[in-house]
C-alpha positions as a printed NumPy array, in Angstrom:
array([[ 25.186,  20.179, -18.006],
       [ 21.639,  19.5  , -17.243],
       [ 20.196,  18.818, -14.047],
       [ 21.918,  15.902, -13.012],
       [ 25.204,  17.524, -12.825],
       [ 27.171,  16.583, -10.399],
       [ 27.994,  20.163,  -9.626],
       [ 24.437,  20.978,  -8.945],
       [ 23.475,  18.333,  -6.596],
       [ 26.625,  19.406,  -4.656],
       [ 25.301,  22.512,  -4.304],
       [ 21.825,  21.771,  -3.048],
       [ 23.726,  19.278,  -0.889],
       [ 25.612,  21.85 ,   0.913],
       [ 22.329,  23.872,   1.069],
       [ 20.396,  21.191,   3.07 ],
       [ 23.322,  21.041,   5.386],
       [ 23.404,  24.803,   5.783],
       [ 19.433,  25.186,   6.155],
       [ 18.811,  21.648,   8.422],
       [ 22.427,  20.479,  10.065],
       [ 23.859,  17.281,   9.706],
       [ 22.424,  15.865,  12.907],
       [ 19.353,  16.593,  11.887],
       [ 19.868,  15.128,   8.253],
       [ 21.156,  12.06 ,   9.458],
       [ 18.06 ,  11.482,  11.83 ],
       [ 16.033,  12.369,   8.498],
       [ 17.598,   9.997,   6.967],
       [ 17.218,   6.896,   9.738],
       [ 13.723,   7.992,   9.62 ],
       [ 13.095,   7.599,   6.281],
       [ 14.897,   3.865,   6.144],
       [ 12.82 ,   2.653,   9.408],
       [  9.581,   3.738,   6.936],
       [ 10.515,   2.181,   4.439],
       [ 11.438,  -1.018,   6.388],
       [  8.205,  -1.131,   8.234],
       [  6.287,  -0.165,   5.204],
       [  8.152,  -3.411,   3.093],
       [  7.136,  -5.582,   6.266],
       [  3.434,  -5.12 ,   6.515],
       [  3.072,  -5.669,   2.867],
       [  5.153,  -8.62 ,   3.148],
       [  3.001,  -9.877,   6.107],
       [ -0.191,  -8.834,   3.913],
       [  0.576, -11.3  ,   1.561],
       [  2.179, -14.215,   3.641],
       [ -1.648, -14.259,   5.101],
       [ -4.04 , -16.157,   3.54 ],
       [ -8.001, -14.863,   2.596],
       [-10.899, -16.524,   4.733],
       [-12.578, -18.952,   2.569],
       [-15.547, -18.143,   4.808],
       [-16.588, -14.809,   3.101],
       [-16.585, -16.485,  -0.522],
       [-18.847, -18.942,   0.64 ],
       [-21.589, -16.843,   2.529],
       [-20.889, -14.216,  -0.601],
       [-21.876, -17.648,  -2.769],
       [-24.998, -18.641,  -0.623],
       [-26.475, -14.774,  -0.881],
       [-26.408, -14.813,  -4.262],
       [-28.036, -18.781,  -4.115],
       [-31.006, -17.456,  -1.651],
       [-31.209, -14.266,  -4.178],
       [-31.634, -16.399,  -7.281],
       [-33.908, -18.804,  -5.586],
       [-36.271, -16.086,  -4.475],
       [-36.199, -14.452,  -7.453],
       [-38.1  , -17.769,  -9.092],
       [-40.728, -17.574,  -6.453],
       [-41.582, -14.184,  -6.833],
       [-41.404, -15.343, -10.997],
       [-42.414, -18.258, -11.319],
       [-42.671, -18.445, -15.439],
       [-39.59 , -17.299, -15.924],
       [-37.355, -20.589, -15.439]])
């Protein structure tokens, strides 16, 4: 008898039909899947795509030109 009675969700079901309509529930409801669809496909394409290997390597050669100009302004600390 608790909130997942089956006797309770009836109730709220016939509720939403009363308050929205079925047509309009069903469109809801198409909605909702074709969201969910779309949503499932563009993280799916997300990770069929592979990362540039081009920003790791400039990100690598900053941090190369940073360390080498930090010894020239420094030049005791090596």
């Amino acid at each position: 008898m608790g909130v997942f009675d089956w006797k309770h969700w009836l109730v709220v079901l016939i509720v939403a039909v009363l308050l929205f309509g079925s047509k309009r529930l069903k469109h809801l409801g198409a909605d909702l899947g074709e969201s969910i669809k779309g949503f499932r496909r563009s993280v799916n394409s997300e990770d069929d795509v592979p990362a540039p290997a081009v920003a790791s390597a400039r990100v690598e050669g900053e941090a190369r030109e940073a360390q080498h100009a930090a010894r020239e302004e420094h030049p005791g600390n090596r």
